[in-house]
C-alpha positions as CSV (number, residue, x, y, z in Angstrom):
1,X,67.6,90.8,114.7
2,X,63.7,90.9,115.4
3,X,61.1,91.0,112.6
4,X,59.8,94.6,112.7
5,X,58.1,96.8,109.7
6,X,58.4,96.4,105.9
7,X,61.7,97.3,104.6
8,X,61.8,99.7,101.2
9,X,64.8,100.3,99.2
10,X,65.4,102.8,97.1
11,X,69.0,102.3,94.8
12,X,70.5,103.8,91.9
13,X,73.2,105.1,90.4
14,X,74.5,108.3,91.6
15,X,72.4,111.4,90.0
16,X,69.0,109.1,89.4
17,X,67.2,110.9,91.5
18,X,66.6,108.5,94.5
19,X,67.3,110.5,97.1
20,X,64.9,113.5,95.7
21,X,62.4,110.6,95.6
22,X,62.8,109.3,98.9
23,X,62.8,113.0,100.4
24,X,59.4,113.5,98.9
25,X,58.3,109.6,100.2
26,X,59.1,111.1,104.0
27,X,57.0,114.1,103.7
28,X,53.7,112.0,103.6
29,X,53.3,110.2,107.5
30,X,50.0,108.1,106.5
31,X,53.2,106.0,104.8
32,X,54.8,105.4,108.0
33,X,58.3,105.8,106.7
34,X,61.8,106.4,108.9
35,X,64.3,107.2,107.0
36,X,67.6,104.6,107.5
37,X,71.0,106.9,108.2
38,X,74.1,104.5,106.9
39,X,77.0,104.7,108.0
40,X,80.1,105.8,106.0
41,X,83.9,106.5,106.3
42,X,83.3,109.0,103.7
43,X,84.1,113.3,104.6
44,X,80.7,115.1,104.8
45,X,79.3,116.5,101.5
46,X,77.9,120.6,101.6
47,X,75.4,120.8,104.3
48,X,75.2,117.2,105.2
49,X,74.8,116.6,109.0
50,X,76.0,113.6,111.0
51,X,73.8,111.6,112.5
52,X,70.8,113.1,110.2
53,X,72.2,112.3,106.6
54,X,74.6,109.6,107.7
55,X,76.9,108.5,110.4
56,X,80.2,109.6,109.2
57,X,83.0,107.3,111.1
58,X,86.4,106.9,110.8
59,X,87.6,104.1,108.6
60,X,89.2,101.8,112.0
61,X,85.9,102.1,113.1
62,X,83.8,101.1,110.3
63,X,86.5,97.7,110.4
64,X,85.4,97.0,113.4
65,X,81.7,97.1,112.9
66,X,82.3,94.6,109.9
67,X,84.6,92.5,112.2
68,X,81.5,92.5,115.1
69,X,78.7,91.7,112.5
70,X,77.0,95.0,113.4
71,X,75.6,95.4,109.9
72,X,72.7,94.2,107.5
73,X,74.6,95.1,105.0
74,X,78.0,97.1,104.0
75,X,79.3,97.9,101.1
76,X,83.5,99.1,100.0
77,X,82.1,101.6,97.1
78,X,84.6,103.0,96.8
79,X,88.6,102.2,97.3
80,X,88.8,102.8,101.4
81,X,85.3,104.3,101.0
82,X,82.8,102.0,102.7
83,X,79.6,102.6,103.4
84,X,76.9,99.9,105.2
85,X,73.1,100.1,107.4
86,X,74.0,99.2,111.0
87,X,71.3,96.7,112.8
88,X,70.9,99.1,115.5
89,X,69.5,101.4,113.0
90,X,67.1,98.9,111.6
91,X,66.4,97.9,115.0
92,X,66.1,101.9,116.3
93,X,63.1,102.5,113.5
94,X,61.2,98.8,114.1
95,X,60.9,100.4,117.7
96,X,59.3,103.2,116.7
97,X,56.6,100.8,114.5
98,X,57.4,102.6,111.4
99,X,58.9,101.0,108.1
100,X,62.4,101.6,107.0
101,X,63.0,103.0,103.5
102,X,66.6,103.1,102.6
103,X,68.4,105.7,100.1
104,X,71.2,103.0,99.6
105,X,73.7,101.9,96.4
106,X,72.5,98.9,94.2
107,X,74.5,96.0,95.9
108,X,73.5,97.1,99.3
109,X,69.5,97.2,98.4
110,X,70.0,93.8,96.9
111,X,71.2,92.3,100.0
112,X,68.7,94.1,102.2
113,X,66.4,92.2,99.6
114,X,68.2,89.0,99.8
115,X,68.4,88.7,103.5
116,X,64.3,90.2,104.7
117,X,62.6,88.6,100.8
118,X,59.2,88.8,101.9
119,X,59.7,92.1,104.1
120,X,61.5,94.0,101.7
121,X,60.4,96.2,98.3
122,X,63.8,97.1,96.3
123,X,63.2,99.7,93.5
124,X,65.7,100.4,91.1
125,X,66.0,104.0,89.7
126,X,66.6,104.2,86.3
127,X,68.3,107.8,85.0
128,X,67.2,108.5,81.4
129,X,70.6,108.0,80.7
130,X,74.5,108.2,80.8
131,X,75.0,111.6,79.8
132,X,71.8,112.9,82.1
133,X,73.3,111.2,84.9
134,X,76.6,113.2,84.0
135,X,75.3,116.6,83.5
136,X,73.2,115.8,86.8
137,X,76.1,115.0,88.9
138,X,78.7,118.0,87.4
139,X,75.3,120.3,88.4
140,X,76.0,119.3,92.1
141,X,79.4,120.8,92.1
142,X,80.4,118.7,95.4
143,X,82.9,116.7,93.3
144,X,85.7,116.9,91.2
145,X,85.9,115.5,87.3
146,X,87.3,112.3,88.4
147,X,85.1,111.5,91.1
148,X,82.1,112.1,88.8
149,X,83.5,109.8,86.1
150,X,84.5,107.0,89.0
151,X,80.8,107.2,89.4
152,X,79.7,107.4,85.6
153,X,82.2,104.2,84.7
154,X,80.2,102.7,88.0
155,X,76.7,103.2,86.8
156,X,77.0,101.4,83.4
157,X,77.5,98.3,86.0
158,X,74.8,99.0,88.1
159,X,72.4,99.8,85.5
160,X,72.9,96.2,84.6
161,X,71.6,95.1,87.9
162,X,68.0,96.9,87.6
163,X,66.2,93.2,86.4
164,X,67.1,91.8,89.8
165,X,64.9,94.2,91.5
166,X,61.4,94.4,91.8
167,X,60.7,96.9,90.1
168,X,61.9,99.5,87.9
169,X,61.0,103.1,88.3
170,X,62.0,105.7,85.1
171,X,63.0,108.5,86.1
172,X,62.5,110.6,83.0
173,X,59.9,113.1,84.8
174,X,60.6,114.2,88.1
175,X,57.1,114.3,89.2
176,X,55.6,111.2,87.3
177,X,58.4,109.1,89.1
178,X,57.8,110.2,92.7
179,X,53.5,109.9,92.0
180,X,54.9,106.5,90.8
181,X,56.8,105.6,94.1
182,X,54.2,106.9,96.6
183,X,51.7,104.6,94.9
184,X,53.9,101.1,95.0
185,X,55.0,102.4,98.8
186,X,51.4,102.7,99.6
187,X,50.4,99.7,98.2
188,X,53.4,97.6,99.7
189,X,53.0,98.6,103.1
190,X,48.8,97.7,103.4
């Protein structure tokens, strides 16, 4: 893989608000930002749109991507459930001279960290707590009771995690946390 553009990683828990954060990170262009589609064996969610939110593929297929070292990094969340940033797609945004931010899970961003150190911000986001991050999830109403608590029994281990990357952003306040975000992006990518 070439070098290309600073790499910024956004992980969390399920229901932390990353994604909400990264959203608002894309609508500002002086940043630069391209937004990294994963790929994952999982069934679309609602409205999400292949080859926009991610690139859903069937699990053979995913297998085989692992098999040819197509991927910076892949991850099996979930039992059968894998999910993992193709090179091509890293490579697809460096040509474009913009920076990759990433919307990933926790072990993912820390081996996009591990593997680009000096290229790569990682930024943990931290939910104010447990039972937030399960009224927050039961609000989406795209999963059933014992999905959400797969993901709940999940976050008390990723929450661990947090001190390994390089910063922690609270997400207590909505707004505080994204005015937060754009100002370490900014900064990062100068």
């Amino acid at each position: 893989m070439s070098k290309g553009g600073k790499l910024i990683v956004f992980s969390a828990p399920s229901g932390s608000g990353k994604t909400t954060i990264v959203r608002h990170l894309l609508e500002h262009p002086e940043l630069n930002l391209e937004f990294s589609i994963s790929a994952a064996t999982r069934q679309p969610r609602g409205e999400e749109i292949n080859g926009t939110d991610y690139y859903f593929i069937d699990l053979k297929t995913f297998k085989n991507h692992i098999k040819n070292e197509d991927f910076v990094e892949w991850e099996e969340v979930y039992r059968d459930n894998f999910y993992g940033t193709l090179k091509s797609e890293v490579e697809r945004i460096w040509a474009m001279n913009k920076n990759v931010i990433f919307d990933i899970d926790v072990a993912g961003g820390l081996r996009i960290k591990k593997k680009f150190p000096e290229q790569t911000l990682a930024v943990f986001v931290k939910p104010p707590s447990i039972d937030e991050l399960k009224i927050r999830l039961k609000k989406r109403s795209t999963e059933s009771e014992d999905k959400i608590n797969m993901r709940i029994a999940k976050a008390s281990v990723e929450l661990a995690t947090a001190p390994q990357f390089d910063i922690i952003i609270k997400n207590y306040d909505l707004d505080q946390a994204k005015e937060e975000a754009y100002n370490l992006v900014s900064e990062f990518i100068k």
